[in-house]
VEXDREN-2710 file (C-alpha; in Angstrom, 1 decimal):
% VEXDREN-2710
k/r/px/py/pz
1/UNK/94.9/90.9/76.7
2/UNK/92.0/90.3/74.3
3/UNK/89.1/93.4/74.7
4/UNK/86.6/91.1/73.4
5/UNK/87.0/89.3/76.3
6/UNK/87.1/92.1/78.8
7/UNK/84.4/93.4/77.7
8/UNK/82.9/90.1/77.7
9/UNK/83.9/89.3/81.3
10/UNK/83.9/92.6/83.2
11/UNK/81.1/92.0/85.4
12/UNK/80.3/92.3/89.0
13/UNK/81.2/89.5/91.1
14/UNK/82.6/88.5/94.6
15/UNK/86.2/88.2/95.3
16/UNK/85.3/84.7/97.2
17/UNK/87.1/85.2/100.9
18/UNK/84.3/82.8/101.4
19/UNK/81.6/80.2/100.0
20/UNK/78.7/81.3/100.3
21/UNK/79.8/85.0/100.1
22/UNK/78.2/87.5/102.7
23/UNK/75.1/88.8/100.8
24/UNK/74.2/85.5/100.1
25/UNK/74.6/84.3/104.2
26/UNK/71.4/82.7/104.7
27/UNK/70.0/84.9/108.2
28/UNK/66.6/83.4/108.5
29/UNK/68.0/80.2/110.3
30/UNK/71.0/81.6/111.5
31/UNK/70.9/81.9/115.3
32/UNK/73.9/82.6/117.9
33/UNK/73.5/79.3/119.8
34/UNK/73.9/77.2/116.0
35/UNK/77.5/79.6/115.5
36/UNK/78.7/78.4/119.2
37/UNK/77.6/74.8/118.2
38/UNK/79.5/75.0/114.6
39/UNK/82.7/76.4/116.6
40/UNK/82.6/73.9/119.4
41/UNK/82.2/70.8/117.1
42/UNK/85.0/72.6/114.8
43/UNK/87.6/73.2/117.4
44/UNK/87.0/69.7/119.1
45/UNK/87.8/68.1/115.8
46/UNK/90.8/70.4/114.6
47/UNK/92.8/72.0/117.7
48/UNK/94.9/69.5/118.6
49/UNK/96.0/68.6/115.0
50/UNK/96.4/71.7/113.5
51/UNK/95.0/74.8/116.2
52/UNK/93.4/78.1/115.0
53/UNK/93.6/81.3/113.8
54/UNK/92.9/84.4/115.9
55/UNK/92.2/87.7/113.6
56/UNK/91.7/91.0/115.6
57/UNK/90.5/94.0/114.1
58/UNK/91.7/97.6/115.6
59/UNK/89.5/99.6/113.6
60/UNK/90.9/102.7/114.3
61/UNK/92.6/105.4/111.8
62/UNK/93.5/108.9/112.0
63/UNK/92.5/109.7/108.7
64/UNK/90.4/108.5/106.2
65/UNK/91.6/107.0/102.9
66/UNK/89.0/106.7/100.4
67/UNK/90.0/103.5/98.4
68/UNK/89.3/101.7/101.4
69/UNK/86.3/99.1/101.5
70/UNK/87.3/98.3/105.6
71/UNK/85.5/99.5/108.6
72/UNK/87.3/102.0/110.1
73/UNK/86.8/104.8/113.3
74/UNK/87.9/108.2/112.4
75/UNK/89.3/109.8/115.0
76/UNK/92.8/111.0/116.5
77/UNK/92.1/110.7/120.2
78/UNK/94.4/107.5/121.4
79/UNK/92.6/107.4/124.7
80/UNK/90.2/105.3/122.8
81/UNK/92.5/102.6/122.3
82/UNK/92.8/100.7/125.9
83/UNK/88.9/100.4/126.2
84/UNK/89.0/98.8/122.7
85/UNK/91.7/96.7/123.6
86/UNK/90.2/95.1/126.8
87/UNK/86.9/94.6/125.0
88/UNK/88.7/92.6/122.9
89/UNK/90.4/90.7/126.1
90/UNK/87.1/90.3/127.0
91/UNK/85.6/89.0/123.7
92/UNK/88.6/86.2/124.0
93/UNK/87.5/85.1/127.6
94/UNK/83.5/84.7/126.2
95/UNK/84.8/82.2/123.6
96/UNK/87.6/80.4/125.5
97/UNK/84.7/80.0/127.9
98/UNK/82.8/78.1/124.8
99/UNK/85.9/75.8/123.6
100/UNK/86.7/72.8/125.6
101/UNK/91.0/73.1/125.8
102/UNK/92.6/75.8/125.9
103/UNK/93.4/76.9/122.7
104/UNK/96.3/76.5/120.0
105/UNK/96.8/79.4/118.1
106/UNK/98.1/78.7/115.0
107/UNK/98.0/82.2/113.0
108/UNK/97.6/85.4/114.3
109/UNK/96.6/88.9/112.7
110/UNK/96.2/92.5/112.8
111/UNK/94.1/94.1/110.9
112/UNK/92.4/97.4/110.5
113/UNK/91.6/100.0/110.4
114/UNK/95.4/100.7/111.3
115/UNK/96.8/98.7/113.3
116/UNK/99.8/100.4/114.4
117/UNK/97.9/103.5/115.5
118/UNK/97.7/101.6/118.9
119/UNK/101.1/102.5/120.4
120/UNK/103.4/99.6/121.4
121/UNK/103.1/99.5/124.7
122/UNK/99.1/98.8/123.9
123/UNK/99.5/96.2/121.3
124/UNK/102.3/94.6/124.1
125/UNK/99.9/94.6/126.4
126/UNK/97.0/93.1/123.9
127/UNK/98.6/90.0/122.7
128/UNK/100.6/89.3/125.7
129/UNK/97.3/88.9/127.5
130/UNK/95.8/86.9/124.4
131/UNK/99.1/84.2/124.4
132/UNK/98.6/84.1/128.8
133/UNK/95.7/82.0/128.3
134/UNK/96.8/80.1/125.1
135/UNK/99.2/78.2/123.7
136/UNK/101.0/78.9/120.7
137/UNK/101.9/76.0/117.7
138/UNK/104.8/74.7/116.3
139/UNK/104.6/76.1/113.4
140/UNK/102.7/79.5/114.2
141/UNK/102.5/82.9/112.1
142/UNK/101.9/86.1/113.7
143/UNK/101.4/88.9/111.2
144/UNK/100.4/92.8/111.1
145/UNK/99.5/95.3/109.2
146/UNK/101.4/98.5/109.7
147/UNK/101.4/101.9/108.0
148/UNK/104.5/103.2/106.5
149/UNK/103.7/106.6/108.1
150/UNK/103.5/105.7/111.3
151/UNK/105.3/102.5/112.1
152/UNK/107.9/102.9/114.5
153/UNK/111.2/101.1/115.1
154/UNK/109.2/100.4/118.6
155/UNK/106.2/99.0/116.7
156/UNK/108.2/96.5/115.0
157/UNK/110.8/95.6/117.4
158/UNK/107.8/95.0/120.3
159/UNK/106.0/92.6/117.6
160/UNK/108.7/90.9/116.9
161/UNK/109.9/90.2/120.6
162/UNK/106.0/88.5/121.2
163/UNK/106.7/86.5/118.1
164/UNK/105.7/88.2/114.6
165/UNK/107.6/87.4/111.7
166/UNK/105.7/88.9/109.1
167/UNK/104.7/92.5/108.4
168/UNK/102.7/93.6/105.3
169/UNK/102.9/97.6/104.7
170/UNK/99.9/99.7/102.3
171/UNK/101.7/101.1/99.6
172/UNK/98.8/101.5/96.9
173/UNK/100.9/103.9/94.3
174/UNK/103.5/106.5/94.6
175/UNK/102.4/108.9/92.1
176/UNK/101.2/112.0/94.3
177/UNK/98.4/112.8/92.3
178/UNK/97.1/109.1/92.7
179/UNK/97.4/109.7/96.3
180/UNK/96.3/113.1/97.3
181/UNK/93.2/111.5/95.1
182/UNK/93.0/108.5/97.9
183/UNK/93.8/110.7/100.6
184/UNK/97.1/108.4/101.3
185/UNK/99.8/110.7/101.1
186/UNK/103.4/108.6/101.9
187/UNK/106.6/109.1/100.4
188/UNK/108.7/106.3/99.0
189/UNK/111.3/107.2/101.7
190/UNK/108.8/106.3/104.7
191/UNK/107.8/102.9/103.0
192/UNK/111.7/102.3/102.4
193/UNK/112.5/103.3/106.2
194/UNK/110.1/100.3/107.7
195/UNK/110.8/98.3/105.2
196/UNK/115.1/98.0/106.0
197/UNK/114.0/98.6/109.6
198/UNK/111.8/95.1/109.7
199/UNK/114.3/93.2/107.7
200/UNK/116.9/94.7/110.0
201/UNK/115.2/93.3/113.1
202/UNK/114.7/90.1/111.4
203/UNK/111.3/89.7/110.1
204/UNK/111.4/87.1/107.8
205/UNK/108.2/88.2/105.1
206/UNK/107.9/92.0/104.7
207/UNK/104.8/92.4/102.2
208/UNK/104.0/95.5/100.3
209/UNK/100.0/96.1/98.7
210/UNK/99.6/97.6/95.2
211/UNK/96.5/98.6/94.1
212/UNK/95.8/99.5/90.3
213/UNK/92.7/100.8/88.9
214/UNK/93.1/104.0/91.3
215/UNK/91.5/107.3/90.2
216/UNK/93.8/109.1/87.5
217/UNK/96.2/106.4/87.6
218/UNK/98.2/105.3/84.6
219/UNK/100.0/102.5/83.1
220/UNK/103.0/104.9/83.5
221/UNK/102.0/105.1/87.4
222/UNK/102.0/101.3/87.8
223/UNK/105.4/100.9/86.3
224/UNK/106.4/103.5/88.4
225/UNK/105.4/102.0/91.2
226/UNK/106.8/98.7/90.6
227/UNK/110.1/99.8/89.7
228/UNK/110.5/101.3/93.2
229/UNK/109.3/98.6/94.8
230/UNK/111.8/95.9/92.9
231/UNK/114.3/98.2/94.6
232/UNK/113.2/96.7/98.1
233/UNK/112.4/93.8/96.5
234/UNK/109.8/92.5/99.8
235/UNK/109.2/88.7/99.8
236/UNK/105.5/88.9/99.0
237/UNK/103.1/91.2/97.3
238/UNK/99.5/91.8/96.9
239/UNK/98.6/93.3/93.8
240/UNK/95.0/93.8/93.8
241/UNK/92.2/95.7/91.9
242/UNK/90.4/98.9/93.6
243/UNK/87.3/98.1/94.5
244/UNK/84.5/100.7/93.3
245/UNK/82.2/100.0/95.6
246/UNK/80.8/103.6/97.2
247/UNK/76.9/101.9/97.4
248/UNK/77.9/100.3/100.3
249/UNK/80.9/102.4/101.6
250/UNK/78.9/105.7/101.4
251/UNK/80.6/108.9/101.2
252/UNK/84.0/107.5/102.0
253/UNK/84.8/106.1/98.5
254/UNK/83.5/109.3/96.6
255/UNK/86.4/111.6/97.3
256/UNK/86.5/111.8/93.3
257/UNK/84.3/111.2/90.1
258/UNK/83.7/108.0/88.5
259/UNK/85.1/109.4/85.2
260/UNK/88.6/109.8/87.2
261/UNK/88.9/105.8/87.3
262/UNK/90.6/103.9/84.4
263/UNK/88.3/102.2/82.0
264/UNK/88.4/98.1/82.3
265/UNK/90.9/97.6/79.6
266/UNK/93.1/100.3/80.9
267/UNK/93.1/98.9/84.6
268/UNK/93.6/95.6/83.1
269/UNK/96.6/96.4/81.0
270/UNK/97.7/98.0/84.4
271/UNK/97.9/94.6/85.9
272/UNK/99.1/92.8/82.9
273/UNK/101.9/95.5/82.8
274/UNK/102.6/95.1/86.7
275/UNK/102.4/91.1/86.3
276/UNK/105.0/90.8/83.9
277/UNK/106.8/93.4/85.9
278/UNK/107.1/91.5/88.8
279/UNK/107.6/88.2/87.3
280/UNK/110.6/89.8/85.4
281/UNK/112.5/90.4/88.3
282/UNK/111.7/86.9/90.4
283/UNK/108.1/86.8/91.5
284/UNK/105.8/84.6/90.5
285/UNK/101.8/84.8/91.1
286/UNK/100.1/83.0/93.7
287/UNK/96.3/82.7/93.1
288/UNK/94.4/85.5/92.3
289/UNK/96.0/89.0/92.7
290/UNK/99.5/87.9/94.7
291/UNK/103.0/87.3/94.2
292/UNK/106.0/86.2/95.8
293/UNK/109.6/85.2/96.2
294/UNK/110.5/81.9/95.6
295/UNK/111.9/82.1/99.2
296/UNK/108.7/82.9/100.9
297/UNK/106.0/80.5/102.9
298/UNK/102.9/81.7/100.1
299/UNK/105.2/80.0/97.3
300/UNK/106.5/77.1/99.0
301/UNK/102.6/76.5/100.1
302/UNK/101.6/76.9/96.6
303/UNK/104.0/74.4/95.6
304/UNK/103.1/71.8/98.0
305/UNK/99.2/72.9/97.9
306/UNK/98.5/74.0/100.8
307/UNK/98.0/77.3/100.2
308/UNK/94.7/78.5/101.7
309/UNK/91.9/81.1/101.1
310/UNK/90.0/82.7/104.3
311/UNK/88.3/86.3/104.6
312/UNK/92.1/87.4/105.9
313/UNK/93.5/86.5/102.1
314/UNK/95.7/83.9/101.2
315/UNK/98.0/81.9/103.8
316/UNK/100.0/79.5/103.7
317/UNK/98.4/77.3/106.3
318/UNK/94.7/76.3/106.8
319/UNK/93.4/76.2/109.7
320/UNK/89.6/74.9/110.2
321/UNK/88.5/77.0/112.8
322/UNK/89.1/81.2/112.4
323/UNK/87.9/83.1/115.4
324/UNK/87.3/87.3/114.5
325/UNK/87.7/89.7/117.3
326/UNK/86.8/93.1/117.2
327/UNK/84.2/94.9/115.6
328/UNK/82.9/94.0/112.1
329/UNK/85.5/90.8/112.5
330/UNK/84.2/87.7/111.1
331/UNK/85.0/83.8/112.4
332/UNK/85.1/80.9/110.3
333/UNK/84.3/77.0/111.4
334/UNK/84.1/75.7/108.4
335/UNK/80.8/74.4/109.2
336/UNK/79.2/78.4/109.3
337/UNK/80.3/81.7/109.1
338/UNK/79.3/84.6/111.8
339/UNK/80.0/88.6/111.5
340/UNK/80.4/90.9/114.5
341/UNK/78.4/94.0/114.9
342/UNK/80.0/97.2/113.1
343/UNK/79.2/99.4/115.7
344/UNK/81.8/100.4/118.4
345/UNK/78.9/101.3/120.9
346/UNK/76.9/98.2/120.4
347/UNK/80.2/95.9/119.9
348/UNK/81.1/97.5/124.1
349/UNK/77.0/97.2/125.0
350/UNK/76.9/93.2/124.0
351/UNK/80.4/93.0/125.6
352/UNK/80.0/94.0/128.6
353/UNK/76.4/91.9/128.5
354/UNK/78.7/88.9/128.1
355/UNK/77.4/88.5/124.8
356/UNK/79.5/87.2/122.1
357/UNK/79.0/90.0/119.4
358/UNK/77.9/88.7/116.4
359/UNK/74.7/89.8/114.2
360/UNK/74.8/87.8/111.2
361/UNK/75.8/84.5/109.6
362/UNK/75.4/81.5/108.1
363/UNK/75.4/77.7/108.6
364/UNK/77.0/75.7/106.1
365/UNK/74.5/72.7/104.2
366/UNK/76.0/69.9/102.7
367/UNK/75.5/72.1/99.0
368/UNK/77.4/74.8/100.5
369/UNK/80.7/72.7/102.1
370/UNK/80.9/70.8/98.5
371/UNK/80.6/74.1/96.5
372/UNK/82.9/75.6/99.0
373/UNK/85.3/73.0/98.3
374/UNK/85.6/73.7/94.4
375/UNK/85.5/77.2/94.7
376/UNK/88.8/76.8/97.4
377/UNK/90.8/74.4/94.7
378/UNK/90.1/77.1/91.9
379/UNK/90.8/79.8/94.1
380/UNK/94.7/78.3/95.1
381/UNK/95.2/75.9/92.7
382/UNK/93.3/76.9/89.7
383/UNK/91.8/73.7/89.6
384/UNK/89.3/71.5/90.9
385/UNK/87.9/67.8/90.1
386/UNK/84.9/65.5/90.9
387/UNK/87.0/62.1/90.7
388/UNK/85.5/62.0/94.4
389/UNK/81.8/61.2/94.7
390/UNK/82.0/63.4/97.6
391/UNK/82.8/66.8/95.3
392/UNK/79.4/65.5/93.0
393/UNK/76.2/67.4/93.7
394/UNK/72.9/67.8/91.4
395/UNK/73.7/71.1/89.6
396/UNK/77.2/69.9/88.3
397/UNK/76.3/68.7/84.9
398/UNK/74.3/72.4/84.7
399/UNK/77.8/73.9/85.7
400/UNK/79.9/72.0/83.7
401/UNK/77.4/73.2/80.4
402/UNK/78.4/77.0/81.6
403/UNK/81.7/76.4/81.9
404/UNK/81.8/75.2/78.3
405/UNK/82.2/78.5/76.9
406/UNK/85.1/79.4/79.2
407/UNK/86.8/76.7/77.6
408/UNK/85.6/77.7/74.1
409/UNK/87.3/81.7/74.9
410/UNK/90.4/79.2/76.5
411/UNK/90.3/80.1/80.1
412/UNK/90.0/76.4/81.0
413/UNK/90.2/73.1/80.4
414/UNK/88.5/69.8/80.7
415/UNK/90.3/66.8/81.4
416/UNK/88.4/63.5/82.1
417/UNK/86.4/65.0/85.7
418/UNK/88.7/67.8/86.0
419/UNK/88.7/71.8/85.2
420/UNK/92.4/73.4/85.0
421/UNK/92.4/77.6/84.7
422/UNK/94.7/78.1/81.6
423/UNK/97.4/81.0/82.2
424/UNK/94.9/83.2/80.0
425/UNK/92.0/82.4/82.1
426/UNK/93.8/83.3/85.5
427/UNK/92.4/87.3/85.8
428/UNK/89.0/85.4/85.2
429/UNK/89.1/83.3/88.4
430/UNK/86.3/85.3/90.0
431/UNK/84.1/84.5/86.9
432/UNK/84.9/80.7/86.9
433/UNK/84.6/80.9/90.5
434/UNK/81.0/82.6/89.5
435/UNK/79.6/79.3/87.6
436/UNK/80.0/77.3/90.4
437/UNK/78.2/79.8/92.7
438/UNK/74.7/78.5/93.1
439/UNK/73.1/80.9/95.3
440/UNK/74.3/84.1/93.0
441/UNK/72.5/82.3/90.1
442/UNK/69.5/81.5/91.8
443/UNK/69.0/84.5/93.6
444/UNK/70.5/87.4/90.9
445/UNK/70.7/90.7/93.2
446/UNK/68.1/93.7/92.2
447/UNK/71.3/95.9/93.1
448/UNK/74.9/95.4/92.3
449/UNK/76.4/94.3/95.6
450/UNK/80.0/93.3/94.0
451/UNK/82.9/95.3/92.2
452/UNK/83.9/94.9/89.3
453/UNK/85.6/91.4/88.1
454/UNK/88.2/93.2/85.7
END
């Protein structure tokens, strides 16, 4: 990979889960009742045809990792998990309350925190009482997140009997240095156990995560790393940057020095190193920062398009209407965006108020939905295109001029009203991404809110 153009490139900048992206949520017009109106009007127009998706966060951990950019409850007292769980129950019943139909839950995942420090009998009792009152799709996906430390045979065989088919499990990096630094300490043997014990009880997608750019990691780390994993060979990986964020994450993200963290061309000849890696022995890369199988649902919907983008990553099937539960969870109707309160004790207070629990958001304007639009297509398909009248809006002709010089460095191309991301200008998706985002040009931030793009 060309310095010049690290150098040139390596700028903060959002990862894109969403358009507009959270700092940039407009909260002076957002108001509770306009989020319930977005949802209703979304869910009347989309359950039927294609349902929703249902994330819940379980935010709990018994200890803390300090690469982690989640919100998270340190604590290892597993008394707190059934309060947690019916306040979740209870968040459900407030918006099936709103929604007209019962509804068709499409996708369904656990995130965290750690999921699987809720024991199975809990999580049994937690979706089974979420599915009672709902009814499932065709064509559903349940998914968890589970830590190779602590995911039991009884974890995954309970999941799997309520109808979860994919698993994705943390690995990060298995140099002990790396993870003594990260305060995630987990033999390849533990990663290797869940991984044969899921594909034994027949989950069809086990996912590993691989982060580079970890403090004191090496190239020789990454490939490491890699090579053990091509000897599990799961159907899909995410293979992602660390995010250096401590300014917002406080204390939890400085359990080393800034010096111990790879410069910007080392960490990106980490991932061009891992890339060709992984594409050496079958995988090939899906958007920005995953791979998979050629056997999986993530290729097959890159193939046909359909891949999808939403503040839970990339999946293989859209859904217009994404309802968070839990604390810090955030919902998606297309139309606006709305964020849960962080707080455990206020997320119970409003709860048990009968209040839904959400503190901040933003409703979609017809700028927003069209830029939203482009920065999807780039985002899956590397591509997007104003052939449509309805993808035109004033500042394109402004954006087009910007994106001249990626195409000058070779990171795109123009072709009649169309933009296609080269194979060189793939690791810069978040900076094409970037021309297109209005609001982070118009409003520039007195203090870096992003990570790093390289």
């Amino acid at each position: 990979m060309c310095h010049s153009l690290v150098n040139k490139y390596n700028v903060a900048g959002p990862r894109y889960t969403s358009y507009p992206t959270v700092p940039y949520w407009n909260m002076d017009t957002f108001s509770l009742q306009q989020w319930k109106n977005s949802l209703q009007k979304s869910f009347e127009e989309s359950n039927t045809s294609e349902g929703l998706s249902l994330y819940l966060h379980l935010p709990f951990c018994e200890s803390l990792c300090t690469f982690c950019g989640c919100h998270k409850r340190i604590t290892k007292r597993h008394e707190v998990e059934l309060p947690y769980i019916k306040a979740l129950l209870k968040e459900w019943s407030l918006y099936r309350k709103l929604l007209d139909g019962k509804p068709k839950i499409k996708e369904l995942h656990l995130g965290g925190g750690t999921p699987t420090f809720f024991s199975p009998e809990n999580l049994k009792f937690l979706i089974s009482e979420l599915l009672k009152v709902s009814e499932i799709a065709e064509d559903y996906e349940f998914s968890f997140e589970g830590h190779p430390n602590n995911t039991t045979q009884e974890h995954l065989q309970t999941l799997f009997d309520l109808g979860f088919r994919r698993v994705s499990f943390g690995v990060q990096d298995y140099n002990l240095k790396v993870q003594k630094a990260i305060h995630r300490v987990q033999p390849f043997e533990n990663v290797k156990r869940v991984t044969e014990l899921a594909r034994k009880i027949g989950y069809t997608s086990v996912g590993h995560d691989i982060i580079f750019g970890l403090p004191f990691q090496t190239e020789a780390d990454v490939i490491e790393t890699i090579n053990k994993t091509e000897a599990l060979m799961p159907d899909r990986i995410a293979f992602y940057s660390y995010a250096h964020v401590p300014w917002i994450k406080g204390n939890g993200q400085r359990g080393f020095k800034d010096d111990d963290l790879p410069s910007g061309d080392s960490k990106r000849q980490q991932y061009e190193t891992g890339k060709q890696l992984l594409e050496k022995v079958g995988y090939v890369e899906i958007g920005m920062d995953h791979f998979a199988l050629k056997s999986d649902s993530l290729y097959k919907a890159m193939q046909n398009e359909t891949l999808h983008r939403n503040f839970m990553g990339y999946t293989a099937s859209k859904t217009q209407s994404m309802i968070g539960l839990g604390v810090s969870s955030i919902s998606d109707s297309w139309y606006g965006f709305a964020q849960n309160v962080k707080s455990i004790e206020e997320y119970y207070h409003l709860i048990n108020e009968s209040i839904i629990p959400v503190f901040k958001g933003h409703i979609l304007n017809t700028e927003d939905l069209i830029i939203r639009k482009h920065v999807l297509n780039l985002m899956c398909n590397f591509k997007t295109s104003w052939l449509d009248n309805a993808m035109m809006f004033d500042e394109l002709p402004d954006i087009l001029l910007k994106l001249k010089e990626f195409e000058l460095d070779g990171l795109l191309e123009f072709e009649r009203k169309q933009v296609t991301v080269t194979e060189k200008g793939k690791p810069y998706i978040r900076n094409i991404c970037m021309a297109f985002d209005l609001l982070l040009q118009r409003k520039k931030p007195g203090t870096q809110l992003f990570s790093m793009t390289i």
